[in-house]
C-alpha positions as CSV (number, residue, x, y, z in Angstrom):
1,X,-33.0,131.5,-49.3
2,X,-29.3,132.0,-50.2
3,X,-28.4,129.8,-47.6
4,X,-31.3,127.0,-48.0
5,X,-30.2,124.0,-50.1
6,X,-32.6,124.5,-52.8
7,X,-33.9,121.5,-55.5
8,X,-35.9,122.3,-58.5
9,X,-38.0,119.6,-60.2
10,X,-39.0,119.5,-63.6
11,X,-41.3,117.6,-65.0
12,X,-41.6,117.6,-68.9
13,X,-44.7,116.1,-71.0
14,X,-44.4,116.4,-75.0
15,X,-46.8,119.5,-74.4
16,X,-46.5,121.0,-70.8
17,X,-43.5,121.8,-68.0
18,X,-44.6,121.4,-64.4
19,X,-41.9,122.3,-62.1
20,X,-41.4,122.8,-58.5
21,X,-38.7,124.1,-56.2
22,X,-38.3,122.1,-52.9
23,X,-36.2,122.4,-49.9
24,X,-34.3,119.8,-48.4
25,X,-34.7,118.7,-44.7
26,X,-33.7,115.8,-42.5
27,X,-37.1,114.4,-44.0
28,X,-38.7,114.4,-46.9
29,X,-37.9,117.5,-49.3
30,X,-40.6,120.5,-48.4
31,X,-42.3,122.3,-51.1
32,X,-41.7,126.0,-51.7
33,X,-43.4,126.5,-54.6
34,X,-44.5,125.2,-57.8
35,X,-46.1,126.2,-61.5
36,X,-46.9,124.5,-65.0
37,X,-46.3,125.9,-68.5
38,X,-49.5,124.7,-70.7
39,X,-49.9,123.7,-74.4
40,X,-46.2,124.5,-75.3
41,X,-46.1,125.6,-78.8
42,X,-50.0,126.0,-79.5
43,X,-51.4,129.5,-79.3
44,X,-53.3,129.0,-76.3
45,X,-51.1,128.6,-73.9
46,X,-51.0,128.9,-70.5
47,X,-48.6,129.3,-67.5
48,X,-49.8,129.0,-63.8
49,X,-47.3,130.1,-61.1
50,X,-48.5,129.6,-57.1
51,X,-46.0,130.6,-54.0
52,X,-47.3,130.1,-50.4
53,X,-51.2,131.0,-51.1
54,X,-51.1,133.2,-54.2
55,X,-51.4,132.0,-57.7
56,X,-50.9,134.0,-60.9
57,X,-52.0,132.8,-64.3
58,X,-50.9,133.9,-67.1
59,X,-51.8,133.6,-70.7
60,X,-50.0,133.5,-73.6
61,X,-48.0,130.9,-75.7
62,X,-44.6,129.2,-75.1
63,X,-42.5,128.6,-78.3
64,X,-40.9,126.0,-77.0
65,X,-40.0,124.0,-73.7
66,X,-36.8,126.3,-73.4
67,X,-38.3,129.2,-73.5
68,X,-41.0,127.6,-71.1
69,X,-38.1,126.7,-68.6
70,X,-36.9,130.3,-69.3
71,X,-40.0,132.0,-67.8
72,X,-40.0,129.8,-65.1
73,X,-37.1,130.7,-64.0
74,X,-37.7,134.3,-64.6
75,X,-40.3,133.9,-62.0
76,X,-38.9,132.3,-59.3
77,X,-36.3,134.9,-59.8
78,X,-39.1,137.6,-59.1
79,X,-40.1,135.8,-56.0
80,X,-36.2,136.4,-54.9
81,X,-35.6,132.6,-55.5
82,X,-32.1,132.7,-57.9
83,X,-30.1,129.8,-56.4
84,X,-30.2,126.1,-56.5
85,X,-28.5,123.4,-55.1
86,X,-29.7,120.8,-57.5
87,X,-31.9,120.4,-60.7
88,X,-34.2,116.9,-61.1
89,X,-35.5,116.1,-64.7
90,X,-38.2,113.8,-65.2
91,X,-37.3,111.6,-68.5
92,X,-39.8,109.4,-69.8
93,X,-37.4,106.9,-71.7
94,X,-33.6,106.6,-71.6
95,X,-33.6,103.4,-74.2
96,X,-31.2,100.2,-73.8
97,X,-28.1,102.7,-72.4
98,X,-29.9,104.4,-69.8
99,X,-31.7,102.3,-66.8
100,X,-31.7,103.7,-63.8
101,X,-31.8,107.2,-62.5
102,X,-28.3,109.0,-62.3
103,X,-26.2,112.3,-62.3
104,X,-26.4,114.0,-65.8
105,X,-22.8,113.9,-67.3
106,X,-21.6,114.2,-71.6
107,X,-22.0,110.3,-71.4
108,X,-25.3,110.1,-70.3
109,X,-26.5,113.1,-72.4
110,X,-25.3,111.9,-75.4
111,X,-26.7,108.3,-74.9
112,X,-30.3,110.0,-74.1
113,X,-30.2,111.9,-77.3
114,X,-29.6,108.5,-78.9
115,X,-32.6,107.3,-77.7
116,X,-35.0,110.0,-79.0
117,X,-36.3,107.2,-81.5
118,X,-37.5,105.4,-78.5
119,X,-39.7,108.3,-76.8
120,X,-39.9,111.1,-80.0
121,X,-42.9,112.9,-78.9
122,X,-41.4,113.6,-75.4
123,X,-37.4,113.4,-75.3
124,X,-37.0,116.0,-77.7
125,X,-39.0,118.2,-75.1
126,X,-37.2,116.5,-71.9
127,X,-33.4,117.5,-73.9
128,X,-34.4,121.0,-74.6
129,X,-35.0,121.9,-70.7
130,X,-31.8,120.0,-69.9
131,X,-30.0,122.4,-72.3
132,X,-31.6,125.6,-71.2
133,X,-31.1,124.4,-67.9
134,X,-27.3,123.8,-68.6
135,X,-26.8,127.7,-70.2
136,X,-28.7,129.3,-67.8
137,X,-27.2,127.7,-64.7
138,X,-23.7,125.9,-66.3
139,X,-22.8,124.9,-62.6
140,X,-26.0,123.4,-61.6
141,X,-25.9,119.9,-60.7
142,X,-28.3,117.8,-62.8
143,X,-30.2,114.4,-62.2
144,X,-32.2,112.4,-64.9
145,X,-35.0,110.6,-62.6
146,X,-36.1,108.1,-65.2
147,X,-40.3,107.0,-65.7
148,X,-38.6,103.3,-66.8
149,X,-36.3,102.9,-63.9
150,X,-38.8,101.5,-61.7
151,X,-39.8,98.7,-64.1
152,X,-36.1,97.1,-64.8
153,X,-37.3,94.5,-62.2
154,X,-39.7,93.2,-64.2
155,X,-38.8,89.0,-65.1
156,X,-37.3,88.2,-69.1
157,X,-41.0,86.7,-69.7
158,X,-42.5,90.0,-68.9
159,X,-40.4,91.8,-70.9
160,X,-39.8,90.2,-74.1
161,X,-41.2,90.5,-77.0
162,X,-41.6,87.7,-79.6
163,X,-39.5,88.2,-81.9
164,X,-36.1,87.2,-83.5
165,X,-33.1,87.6,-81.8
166,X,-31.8,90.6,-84.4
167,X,-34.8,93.0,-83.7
168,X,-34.6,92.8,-79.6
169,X,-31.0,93.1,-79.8
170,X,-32.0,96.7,-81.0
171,X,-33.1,97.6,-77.5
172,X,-36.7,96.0,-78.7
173,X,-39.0,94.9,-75.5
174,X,-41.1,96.2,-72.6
175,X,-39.1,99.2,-71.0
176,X,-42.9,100.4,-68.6
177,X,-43.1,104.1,-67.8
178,X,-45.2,105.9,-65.2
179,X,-42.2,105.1,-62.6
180,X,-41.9,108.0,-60.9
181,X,-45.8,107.9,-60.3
182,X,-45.4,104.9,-59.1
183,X,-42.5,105.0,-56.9
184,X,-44.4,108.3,-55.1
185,X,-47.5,105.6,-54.4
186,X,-45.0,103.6,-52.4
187,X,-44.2,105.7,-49.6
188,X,-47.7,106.5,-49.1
189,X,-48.8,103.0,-47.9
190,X,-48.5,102.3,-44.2
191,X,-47.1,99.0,-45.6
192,X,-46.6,97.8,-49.1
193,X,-48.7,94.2,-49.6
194,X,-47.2,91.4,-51.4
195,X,-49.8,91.9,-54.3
196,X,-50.7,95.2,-55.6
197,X,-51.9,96.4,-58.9
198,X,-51.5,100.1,-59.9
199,X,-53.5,102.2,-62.1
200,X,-52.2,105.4,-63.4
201,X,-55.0,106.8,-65.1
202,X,-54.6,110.0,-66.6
203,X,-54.4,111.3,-70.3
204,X,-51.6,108.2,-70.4
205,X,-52.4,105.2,-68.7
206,X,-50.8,102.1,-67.4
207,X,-51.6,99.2,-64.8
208,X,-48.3,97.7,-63.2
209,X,-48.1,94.7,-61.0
210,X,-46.3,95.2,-58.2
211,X,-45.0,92.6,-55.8
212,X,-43.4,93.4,-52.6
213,X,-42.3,96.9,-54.0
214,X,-41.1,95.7,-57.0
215,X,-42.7,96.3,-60.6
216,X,-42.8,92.4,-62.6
217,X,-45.3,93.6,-65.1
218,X,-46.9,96.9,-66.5
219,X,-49.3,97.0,-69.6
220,X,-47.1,99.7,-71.6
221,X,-44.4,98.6,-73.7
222,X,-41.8,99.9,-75.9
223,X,-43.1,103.1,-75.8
224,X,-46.3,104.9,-74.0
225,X,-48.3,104.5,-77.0
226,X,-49.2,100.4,-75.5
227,X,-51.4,98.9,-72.9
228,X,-55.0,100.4,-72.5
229,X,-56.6,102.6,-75.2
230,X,-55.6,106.8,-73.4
231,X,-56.6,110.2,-74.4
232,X,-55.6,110.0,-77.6
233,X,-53.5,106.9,-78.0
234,X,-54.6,103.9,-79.3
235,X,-53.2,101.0,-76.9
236,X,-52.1,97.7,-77.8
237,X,-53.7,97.1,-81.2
238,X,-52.8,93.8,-83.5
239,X,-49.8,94.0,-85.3
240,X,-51.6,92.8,-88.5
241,X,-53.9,96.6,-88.2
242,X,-50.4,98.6,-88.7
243,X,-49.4,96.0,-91.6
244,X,-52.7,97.0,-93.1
245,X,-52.8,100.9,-92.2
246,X,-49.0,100.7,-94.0
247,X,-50.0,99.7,-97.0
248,X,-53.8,101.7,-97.1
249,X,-52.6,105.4,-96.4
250,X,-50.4,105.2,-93.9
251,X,-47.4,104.3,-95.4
252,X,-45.0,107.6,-93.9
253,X,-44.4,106.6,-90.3
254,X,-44.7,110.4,-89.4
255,X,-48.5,109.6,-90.3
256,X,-49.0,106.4,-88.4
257,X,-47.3,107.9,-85.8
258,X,-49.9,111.1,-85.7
259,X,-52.7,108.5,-86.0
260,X,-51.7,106.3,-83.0
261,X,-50.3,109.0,-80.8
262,X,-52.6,112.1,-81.3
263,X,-56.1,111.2,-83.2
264,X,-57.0,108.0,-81.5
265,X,-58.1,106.8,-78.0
266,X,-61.0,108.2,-76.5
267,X,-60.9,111.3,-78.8
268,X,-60.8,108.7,-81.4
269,X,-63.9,107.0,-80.9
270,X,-66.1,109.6,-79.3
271,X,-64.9,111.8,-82.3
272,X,-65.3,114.7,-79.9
273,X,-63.2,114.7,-77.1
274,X,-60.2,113.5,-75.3
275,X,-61.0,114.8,-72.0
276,X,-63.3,112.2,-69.8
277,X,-64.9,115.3,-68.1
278,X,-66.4,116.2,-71.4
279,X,-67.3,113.0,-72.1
280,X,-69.0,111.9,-69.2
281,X,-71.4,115.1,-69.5
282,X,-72.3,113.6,-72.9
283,X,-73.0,109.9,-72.4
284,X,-76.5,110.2,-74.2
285,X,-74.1,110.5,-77.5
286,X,-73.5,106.9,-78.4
287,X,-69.9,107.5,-79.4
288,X,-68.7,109.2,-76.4
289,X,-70.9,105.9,-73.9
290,X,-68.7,104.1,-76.2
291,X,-65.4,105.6,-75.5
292,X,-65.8,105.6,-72.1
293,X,-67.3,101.8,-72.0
294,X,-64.2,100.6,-73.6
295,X,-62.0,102.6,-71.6
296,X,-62.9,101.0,-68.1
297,X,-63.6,97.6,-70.2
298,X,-59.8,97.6,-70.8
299,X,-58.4,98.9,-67.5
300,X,-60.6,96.6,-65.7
301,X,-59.2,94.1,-68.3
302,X,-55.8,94.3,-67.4
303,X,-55.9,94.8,-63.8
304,X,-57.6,91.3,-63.7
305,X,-54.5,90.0,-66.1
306,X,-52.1,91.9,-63.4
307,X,-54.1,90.4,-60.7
308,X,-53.2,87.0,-62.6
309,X,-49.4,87.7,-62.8
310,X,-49.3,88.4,-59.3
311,X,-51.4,85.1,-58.4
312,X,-53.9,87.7,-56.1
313,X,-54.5,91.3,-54.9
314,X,-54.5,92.7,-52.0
315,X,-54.7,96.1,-52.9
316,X,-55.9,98.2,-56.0
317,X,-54.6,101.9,-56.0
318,X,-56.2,104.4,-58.4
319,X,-54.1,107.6,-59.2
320,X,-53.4,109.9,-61.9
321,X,-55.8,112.6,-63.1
322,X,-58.6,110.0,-63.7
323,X,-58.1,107.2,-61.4
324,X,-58.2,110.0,-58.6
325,X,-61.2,112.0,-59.8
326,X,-63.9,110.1,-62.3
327,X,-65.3,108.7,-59.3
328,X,-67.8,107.2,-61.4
329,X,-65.4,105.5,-63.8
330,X,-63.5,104.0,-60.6
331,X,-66.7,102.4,-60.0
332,X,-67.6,101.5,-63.1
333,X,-64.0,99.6,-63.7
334,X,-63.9,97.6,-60.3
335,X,-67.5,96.2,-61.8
336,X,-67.0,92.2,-61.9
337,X,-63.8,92.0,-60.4
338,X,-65.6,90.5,-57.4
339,X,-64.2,87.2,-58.4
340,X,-60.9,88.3,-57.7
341,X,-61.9,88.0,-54.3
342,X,-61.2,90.3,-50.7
343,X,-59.0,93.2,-51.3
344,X,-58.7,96.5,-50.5
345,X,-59.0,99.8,-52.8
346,X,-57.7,103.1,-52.2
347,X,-57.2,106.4,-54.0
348,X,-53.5,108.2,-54.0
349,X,-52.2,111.2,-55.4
350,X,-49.2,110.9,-57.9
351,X,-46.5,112.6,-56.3
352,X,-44.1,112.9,-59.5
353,X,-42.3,116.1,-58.7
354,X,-41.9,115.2,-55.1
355,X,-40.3,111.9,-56.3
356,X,-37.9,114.1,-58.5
357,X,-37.3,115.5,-55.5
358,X,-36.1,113.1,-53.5
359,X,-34.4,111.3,-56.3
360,X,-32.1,114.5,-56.7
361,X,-31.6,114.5,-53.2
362,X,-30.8,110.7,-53.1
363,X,-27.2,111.7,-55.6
364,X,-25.0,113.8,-52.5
């Protein structure tokens, strides 16, 4: 493979590290193979590596999401795979500085470790592989492929919040994430309607509105703690619940942070689980019916609002880990959205370290 110009993707959550190695071709960058680190930092983790029809899993915990890159590399190694023509990163949020996807340089890094404030549950993670990435292979060619790119279309009135001049001007407003998932649905349709409403629906989700390829609203905000209630995320909650929480126990912002981020959502209200699996084999417990009623309440919610910003639909996509297996919450959401009139529904895979991929591939 010496000779084969070589791309590998990597995808950081604030708890895993996906990554895939691709080839480049005339076409659309082939996969050679791929693997996941698992709850990075807890005890039991995992670490899944597949090449061609063989997969190994391992088990065992990552420190960190260096030493999770580390092994990965390692691997491929193994596998006789030691050189690469470029590295992809998937970055959730690069703040005000950072809007589109680019070629990492000082600049950029040092403007994306200013925005950790914006994204601190997963740029910490996202930095750390950059820099083991950087010692490891010093010559290597990095792109940041950016989850908010996609959304910087999106009109002033979608975006701004409503408040005074001095906080916006802070970098304050609707940045959207789940871009790269998004901009793998695109290439996927034959051709892509003037109205279409995505849901990603996974252990984060978010419902954009997408007219004639371009993102003009999406129900995350700031950060990926807004929109619809998640896994363990709360969602959009009124303001006047974190004035309260402030000044009833919650006054550290390390603590409303954990409560919003980690010990709410679905996990939150079932009291049980995060996991939708779980909780749809447990329905007869009134808290878990619960969690799961309000979950499709509010995606069905918002793709109705989405629908509205769009003036129509034509077509309804459902991807993500949920959206393209809980067939019967898929069913259970499109439930009274009749009114919306014809359209079409499909199911799509999200494609985000194919779309790394190709953005590496895009900077020649």
């Amino acid at each position: 493979m010496a000779n084969e110009r070589l791309i590998l993707s990597l995808n950081c959550g604030s708890s895993s590290l996906k990554f895939g190695v691709y080839r480049a071709t005339a076409k659309d960058p082939e996969l050679v193979c791929q693997g996941e680190a698992e709850e990075i930092g807890r005890p039991n983790g995992s670490f899944w590596f597949k090449h061609g029809d063989v997969k190994e899993q391992h088990q065992g915990p990552c420190a960190d999401h260096g030493v999770a890159l580390t092994h990965a590399l390692e691997l491929l190694e193994q596998q006789g795979i030691k050189q690469f023509w470029k590295a992809g990163h998937r970055v959730v949020h690069g703040g005000p500085e950072v809007r589109e996807h680019q070629a990492l340089t000082p600049a950029v890094l040092a403007k994306l470790q200013a925005a950790v404030p914006f994204a601190p549950l997963h740029l910490p993670a996202s930095l750390q592989v950059i820099a083991a990435v950087s010692r490891r292979i010093p010559d290597l060619p990095q792109v940041i492929c950016l989850d908010t790119a996609f959304h910087r279309t999106m009109p002033d009135v979608a975006k701004t919040f409503a408040l005074p001049a001095e906080v916006r001007q802070q970098g304050v407003e609707r940045y959207g994430f789940h871009g790269l998932s998004l901009e793998s649905i695109l290439p996927q349709l034959e051709r892509v309607p003037d109205k279409l409403v995505v849901a990603h629906l996974g252990n984060g989700a978010s419902i954009t509105a997408i007219r004639s390829g371009k993102s003009i609203d999406t129900s995350m905000g700031l950060t990926p703690t807004g929109g619809v209630m998640m896994g363990t995320r709360c969602g959009d909650l009124d303001p006047g619940v974190l004035i309260f929480l402030a000044r009833h126990g919650f006054a550290q912002a390390d603590a409303m942070e954990d409560l919003v981020n980690r010990k709410s959502g679905l996990l939150g209200v079932s009291g049980t689980s995060s996991d939708v699996r779980e909780l749809t084999g447990m329905r007869t417990n009134p808290n878990a019916d619960l969690a799961l009623r309000m979950f499709c309440y509010q995606v069905r919610k918002t793709i109705a609002a989405m629908a509205a910003a769009l003036g129509g639909l034509d077509l309804l996509v459902f991807t993500g880990g949920i959206g393209e297996h809980a067939d019967d919450l898929r069913r259970e959401i499109c439930q009274c959205l009749q009114w919306l009139g014809p359209f079409e529904t499909r199911v799509l895979p999200a494609q985000e370290d194919l779309q790394i991929a190709r953005i590496a591939l895009s900077f020649s």
